[in-house]
C-alpha positions in Angstrom: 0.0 0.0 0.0 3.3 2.0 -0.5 2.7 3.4 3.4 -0.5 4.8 2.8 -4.2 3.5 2.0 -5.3 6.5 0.5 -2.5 6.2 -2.3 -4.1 5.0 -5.8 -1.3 5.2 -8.2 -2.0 4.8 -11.8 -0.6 2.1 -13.3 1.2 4.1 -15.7 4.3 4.5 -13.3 3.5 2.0 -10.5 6.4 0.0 -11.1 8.6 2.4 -12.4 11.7 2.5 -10.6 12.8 6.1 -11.0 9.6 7.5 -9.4 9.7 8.7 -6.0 7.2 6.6 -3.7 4.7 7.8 -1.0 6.8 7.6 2.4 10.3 8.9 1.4 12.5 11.6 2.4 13.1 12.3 -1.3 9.2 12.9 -1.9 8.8 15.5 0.8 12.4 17.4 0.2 10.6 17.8 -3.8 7.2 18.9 -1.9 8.3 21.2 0.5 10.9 22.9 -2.5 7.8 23.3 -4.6 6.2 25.3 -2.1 9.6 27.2 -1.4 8.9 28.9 -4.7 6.3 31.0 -3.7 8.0 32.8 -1.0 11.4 32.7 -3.1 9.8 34.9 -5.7 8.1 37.4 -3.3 11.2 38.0 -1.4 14.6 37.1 -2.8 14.0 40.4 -5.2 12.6 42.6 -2.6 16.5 44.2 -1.6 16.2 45.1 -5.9 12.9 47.4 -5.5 15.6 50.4 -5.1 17.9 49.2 -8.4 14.6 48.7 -10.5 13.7 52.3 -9.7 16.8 53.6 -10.7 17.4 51.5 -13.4 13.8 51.8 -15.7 14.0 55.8 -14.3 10.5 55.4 -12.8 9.3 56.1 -9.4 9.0 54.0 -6.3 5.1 53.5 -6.7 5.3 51.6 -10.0 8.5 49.3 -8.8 6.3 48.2 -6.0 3.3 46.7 -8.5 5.5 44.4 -9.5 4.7 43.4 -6.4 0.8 43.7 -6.3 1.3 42.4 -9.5 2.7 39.3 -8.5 0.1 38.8 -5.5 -2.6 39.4 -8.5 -1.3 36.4 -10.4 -0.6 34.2 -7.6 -4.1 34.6 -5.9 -5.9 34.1 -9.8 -3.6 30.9 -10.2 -4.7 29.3 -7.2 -8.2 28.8 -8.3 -7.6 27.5 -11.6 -5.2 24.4 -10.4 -7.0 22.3 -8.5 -10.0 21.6 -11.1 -7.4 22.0 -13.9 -5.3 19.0 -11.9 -8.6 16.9 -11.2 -8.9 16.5 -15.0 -5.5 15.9 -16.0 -3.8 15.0 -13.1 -1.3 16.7 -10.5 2.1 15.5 -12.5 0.1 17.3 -15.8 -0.5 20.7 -13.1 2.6 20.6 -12.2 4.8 20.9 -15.4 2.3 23.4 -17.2 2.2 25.8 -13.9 6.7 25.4 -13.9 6.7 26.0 -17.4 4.7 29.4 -16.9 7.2 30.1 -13.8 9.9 29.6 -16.4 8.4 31.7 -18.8 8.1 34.5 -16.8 11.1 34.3 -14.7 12.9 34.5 -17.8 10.7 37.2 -19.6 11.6 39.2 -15.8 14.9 38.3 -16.0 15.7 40.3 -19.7 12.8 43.0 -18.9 13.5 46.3 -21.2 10.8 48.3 -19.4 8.6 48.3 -15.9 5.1 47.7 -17.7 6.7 44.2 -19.4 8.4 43.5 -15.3 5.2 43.3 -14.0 3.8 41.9 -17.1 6.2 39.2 -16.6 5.4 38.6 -12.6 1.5 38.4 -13.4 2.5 35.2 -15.2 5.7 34.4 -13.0 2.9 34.2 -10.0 0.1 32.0 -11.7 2.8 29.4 -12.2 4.5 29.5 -8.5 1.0 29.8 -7.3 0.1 26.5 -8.9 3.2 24.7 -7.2 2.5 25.2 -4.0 -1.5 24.4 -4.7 -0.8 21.0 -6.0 2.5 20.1 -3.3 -1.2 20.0 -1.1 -3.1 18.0 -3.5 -0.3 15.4 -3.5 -0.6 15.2 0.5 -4.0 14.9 0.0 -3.6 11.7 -2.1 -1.3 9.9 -0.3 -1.4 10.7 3.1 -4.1 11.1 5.8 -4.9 11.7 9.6 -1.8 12.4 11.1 0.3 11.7 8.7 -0.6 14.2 6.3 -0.4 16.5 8.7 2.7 15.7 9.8 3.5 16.1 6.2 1.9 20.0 5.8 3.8 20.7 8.8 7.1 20.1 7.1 5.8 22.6 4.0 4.3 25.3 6.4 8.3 25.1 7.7 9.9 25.5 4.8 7.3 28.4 3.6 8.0 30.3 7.2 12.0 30.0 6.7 11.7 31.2 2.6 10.5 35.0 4.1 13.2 34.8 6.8 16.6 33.3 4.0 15.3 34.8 0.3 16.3 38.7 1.2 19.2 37.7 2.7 20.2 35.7 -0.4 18.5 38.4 -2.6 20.5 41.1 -0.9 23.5 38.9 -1.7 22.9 38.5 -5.3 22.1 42.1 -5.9 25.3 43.1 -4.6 27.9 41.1 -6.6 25.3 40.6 -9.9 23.0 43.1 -10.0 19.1 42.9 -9.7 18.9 40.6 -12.9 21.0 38.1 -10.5 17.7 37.6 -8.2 15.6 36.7 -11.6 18.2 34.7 -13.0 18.5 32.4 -9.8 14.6 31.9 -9.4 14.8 31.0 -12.9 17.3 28.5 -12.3 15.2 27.5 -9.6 12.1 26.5 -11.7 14.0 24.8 -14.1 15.7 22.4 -11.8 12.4 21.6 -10.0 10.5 20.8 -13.5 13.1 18.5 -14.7 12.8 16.6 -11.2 9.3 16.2 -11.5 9.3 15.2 -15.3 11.8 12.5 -14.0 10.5 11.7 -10.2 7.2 13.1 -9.7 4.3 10.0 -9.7 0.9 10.9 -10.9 -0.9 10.5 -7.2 -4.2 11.1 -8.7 -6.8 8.2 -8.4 -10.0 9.0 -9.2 -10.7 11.6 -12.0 -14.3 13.8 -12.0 -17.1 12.2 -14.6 -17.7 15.6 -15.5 -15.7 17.0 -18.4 -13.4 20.0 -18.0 -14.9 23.0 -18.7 -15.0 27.1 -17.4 -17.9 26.8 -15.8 -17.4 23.7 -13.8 -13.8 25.0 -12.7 -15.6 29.0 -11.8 -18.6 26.6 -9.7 
């Protein structure tokens, strides 16, 4: 039962050897990074905000919606995933929200103005914020009773430390690399994480809905 009786793999990669099982260290490090990457991409840029200023020549007020921005994006994001993953499956979710992380990480990352920056975060955001949406969904398959929560425990951790380490890091970055630096290494970041699920990441889904995917279904 792979340590769980909630887990319904598909048979697709039950017996594939290079998928991480249910019940392994290596499973929750890849959970708890995928929901390091929201926090990452609030803060590591945040010692930047000054340099972007300076740098596009625009005032204070407009650097800071790449901020708003971003918390725009994320909070759109997380109500598309979950349906979105119901129908296709959480390993599907999961490498169409880092692709969009990628995309805009690296669209942030070579910005020529402001107005394509936060452009670039709306779309940066609805990828991290289906990362950390579906890392939950996964518990949610496996695990339950205490031992998903023991499980969400270790996320909540690593998404309390991300706010306390990214501006120091960021503030590290900036200072040898520049403000590009912070973009760069969140872009980095993404990539590394989607080639780890394309290679380790089981589809934990089980049951799929009867009803077919649709907008109105996923706004209900």
């Amino acid at each position: 039962d792979f340590g769980s009786p909630r887990y319904k793999p598909s048979r697709s990669n039950l017996f594939h050897p290079r998928m991480l099982k249910p019940d392994t260290f290596a499973l929750t490090v890849l959970l708890a990074a995928l929901t390091a990457l929201a926090p990452l991409s609030t803060d590591l840029y945040l010692p930047t905000l000054p340099d972007l200023a300076r740098a596009f020549g625009v005032s204070p007020a407009q650097v800071q919606l790449t901020l708003s921005a971003y918390l725009v994006g994320f909070a759109i994001g997380q109500i598309a995933y979950g349906p979105i993953s119901d129908w296709y499956g959480r390993r599907s979710g999961f490498l169409v929200a880092l692709a969009c992380y990628c995309v805009g990480s690296l669209i942030c990352l070579f910005a020529p103005t402001i107005e394509i920056l936060i452009g670039a975060r709306v779309l940066q955001a609805f990828g991290g914020s289906g990362a950390i949406v579906l890392a939950r969904a996964v518990v949610r398959d496996l695990y339950s009773g205490a031992r998903a929560g023991k499980e969400l425990s270790l996320m909540g951790l690593v998404m309390a430390f991300g706010p306390v380490s990214a501006p120091l890091i960021g503030g590290v970055l900036h200072t040898f690399f520049g403000w590009r630096a912070s973009f760069a290494a969140l872009l980095l970041f993404g990539l590394g994480l989607m080639a780890t699920v394309l290679r380790k990441m089981p589809e934990t889904l089980g049951e799929r809905p009867a009803d077919p995917a649709s907008l109105r279904s996923m706004l209900s």
